[in-house]
C-alpha positions as CSV (number, residue, x, y, z in Angstrom):
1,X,-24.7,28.1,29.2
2,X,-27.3,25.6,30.6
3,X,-26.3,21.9,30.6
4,X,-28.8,19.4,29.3
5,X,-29.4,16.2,29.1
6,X,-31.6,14.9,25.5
7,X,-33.2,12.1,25.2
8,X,-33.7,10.7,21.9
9,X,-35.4,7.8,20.4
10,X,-34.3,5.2,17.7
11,X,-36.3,5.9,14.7
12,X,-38.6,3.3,12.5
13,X,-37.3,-0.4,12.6
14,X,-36.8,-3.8,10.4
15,X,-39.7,-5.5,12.5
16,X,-39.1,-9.5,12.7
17,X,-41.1,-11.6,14.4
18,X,-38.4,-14.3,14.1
19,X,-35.6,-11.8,15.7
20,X,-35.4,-10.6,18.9
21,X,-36.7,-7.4,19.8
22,X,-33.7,-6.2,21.3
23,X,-31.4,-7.2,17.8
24,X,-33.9,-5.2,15.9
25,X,-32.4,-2.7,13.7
26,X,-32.7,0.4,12.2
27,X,-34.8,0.9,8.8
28,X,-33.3,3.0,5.9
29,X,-35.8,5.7,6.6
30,X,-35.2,5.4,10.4
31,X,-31.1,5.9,10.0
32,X,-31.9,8.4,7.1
33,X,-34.1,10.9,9.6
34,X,-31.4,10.8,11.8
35,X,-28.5,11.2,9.6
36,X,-30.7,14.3,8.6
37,X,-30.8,15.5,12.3
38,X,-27.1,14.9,12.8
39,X,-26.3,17.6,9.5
40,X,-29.1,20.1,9.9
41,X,-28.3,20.4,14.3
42,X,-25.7,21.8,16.2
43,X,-24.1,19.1,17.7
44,X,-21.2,20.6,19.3
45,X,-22.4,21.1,23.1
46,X,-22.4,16.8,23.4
47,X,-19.7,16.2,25.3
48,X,-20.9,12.3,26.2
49,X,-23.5,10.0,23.8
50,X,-24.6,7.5,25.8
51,X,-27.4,4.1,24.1
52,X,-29.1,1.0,25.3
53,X,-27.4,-2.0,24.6
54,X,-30.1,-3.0,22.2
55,X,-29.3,-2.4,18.3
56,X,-31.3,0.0,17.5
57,X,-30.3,2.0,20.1
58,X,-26.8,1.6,19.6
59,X,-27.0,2.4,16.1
60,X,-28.7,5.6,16.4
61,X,-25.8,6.9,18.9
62,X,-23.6,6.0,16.1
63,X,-25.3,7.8,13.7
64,X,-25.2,11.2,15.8
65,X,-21.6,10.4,17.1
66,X,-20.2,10.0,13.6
67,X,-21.7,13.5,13.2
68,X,-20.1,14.9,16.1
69,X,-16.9,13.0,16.6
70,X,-17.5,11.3,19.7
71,X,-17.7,7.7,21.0
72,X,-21.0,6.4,22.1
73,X,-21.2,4.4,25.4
74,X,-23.9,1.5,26.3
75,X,-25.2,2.2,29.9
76,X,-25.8,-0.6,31.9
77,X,-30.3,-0.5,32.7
78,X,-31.1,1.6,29.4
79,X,-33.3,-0.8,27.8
80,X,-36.8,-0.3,27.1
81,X,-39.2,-2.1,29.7
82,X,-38.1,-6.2,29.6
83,X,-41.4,-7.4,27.6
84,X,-39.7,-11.2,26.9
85,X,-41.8,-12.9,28.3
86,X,-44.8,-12.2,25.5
87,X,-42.1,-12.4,23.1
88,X,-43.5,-10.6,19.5
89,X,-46.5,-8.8,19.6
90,X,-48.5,-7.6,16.3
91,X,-49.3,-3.9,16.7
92,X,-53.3,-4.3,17.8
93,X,-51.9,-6.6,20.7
94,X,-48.4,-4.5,21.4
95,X,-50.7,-1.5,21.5
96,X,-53.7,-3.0,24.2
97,X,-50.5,-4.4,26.0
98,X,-48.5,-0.9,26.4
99,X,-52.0,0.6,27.9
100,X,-52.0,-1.7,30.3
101,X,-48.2,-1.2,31.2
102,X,-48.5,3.0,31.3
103,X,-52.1,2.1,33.1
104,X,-51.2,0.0,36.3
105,X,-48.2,1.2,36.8
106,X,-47.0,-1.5,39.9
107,X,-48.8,-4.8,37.6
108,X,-46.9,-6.8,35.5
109,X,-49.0,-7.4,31.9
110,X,-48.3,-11.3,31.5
111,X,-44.8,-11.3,33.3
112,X,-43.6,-7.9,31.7
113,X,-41.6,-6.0,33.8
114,X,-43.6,-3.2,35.2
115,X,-43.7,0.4,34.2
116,X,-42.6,1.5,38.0
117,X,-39.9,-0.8,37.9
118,X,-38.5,0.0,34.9
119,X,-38.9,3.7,35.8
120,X,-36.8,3.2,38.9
121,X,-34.3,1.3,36.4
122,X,-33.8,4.1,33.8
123,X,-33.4,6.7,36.5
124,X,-30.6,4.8,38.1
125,X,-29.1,4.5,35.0
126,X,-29.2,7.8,33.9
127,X,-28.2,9.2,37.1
128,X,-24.8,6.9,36.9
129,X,-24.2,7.7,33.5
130,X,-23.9,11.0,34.1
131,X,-22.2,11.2,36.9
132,X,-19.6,9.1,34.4
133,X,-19.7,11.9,31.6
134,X,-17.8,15.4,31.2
135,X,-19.1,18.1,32.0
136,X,-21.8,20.0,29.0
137,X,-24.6,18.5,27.1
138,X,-25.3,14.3,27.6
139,X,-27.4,12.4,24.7
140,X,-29.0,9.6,25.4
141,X,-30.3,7.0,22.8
142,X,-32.5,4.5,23.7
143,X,-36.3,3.9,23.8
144,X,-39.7,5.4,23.9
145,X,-41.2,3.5,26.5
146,X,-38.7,4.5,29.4
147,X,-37.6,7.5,27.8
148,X,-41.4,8.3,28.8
149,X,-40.8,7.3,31.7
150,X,-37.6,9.0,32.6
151,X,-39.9,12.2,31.4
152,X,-42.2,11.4,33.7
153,X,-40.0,11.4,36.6
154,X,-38.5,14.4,35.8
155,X,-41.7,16.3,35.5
156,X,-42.6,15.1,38.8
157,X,-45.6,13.4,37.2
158,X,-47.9,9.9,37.4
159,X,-46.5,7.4,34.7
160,X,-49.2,7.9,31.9
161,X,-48.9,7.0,28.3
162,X,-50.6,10.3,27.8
163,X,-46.9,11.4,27.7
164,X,-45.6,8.6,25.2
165,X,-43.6,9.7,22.1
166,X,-45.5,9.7,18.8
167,X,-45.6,6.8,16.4
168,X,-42.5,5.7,14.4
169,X,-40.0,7.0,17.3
170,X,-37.3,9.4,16.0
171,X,-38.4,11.8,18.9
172,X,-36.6,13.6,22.2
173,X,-36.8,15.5,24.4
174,X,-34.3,17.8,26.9
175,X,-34.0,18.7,30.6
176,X,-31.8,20.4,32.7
177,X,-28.7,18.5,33.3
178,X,-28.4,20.2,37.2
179,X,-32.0,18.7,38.0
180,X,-35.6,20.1,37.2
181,X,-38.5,19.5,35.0
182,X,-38.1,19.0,31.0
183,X,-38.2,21.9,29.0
184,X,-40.0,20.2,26.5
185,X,-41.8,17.2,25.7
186,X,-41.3,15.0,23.1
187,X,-40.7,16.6,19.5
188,X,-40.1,14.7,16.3
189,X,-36.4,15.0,14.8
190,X,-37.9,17.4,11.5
191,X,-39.3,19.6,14.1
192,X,-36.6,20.5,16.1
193,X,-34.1,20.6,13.4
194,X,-33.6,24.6,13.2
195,X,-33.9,25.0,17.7
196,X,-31.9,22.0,18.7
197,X,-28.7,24.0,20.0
198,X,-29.0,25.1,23.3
């Protein structure tokens, strides 16, 4: 059997203008799609759940690792691209802003951290997590933004938001754990429900 590594974003958020971004956490519809994942999936080839050290992330590893038995890990560089220095951004703005990120790829958009930077982050981490994890399947929880990225990489690809997860996160994707291109691209959790074991 194949080892892979999935990627999976934290679902829909409690969005606070007055909370940091990275202490953001998860809606009850977010956690309830992926409690929902976690009963209708196969679980059993995890053998390492790895998150972000942001909340949202972390909480979704704890959803899927309640389901499966396992302890989730935070991995040092797994948090989406550093964008502190705008602080909160309503959606029209957030959304302009992220074009420009995925679009000049080696600019900063008003001192964030840039998309090539953060690529070169999340592969690094990635890589060291899993050459810290057992051997069989390794979930990762953390963010669309260098999820896409870490896609991107992997497909041997430009950076392009062409390639960005669909609205409301709650998405993943999965690769070869050996090395290789993705074998998919980024698929809500309800669609992959019924084909998520290996």
């Amino acid at each position: 059997m194949t080892a892979r590594i999935w990627y999976l974003t934290h679902a829909e958020v409690q969005i606070d203008p007055k909370v940091p971004v990275t202490a953001w956490p998860l809606t009850e519809r977010g956690r309830a799609r992926l409690e929902g994942f976690a009963r209708a999936c196969d679980l059993s080839p995890f053998a390492a759940i790895w998150t972000s050290a942001e909340r949202k992330a972390i909480e979704t590893g704890e959803v899927i690792a309640a389901a499966c038995g396992l302890v989730p890990r935070i991995g040092a560089g797994m948090e989406e691209n550093d964008r502190s220095a705008t602080g909160f951004l309503p959606p029209e703005a957030f959304d302009r802003a992220a074009d420009a990120f995925f679009g000049a790829p080696d600019d900063s958009f008003r001192g964030w951290e840039t998309a090539g930077a953060a690529q070169r982050r999340i592969v690094g981490a990635v890589a060291a997590a899993l050459d810290r994890s057992p051997a069989g399947d390794v979930l990762f929880c953390g963010h669309g933004g260098v999820g896409t990225l870490l896609w991107c990489h992997l497909a041997g690809e430009p950076i392009s938001r062409g390639r960005d997860q669909a609205a409301g996160g709650g998405c993943l994707w999965r690769a070869p754990r050996a090395g290789g291109a993705p074998e998919t691209g980024w698929q809500r959790v309800e669609a992959v429900r019924s084909t998520c074991a290996p």
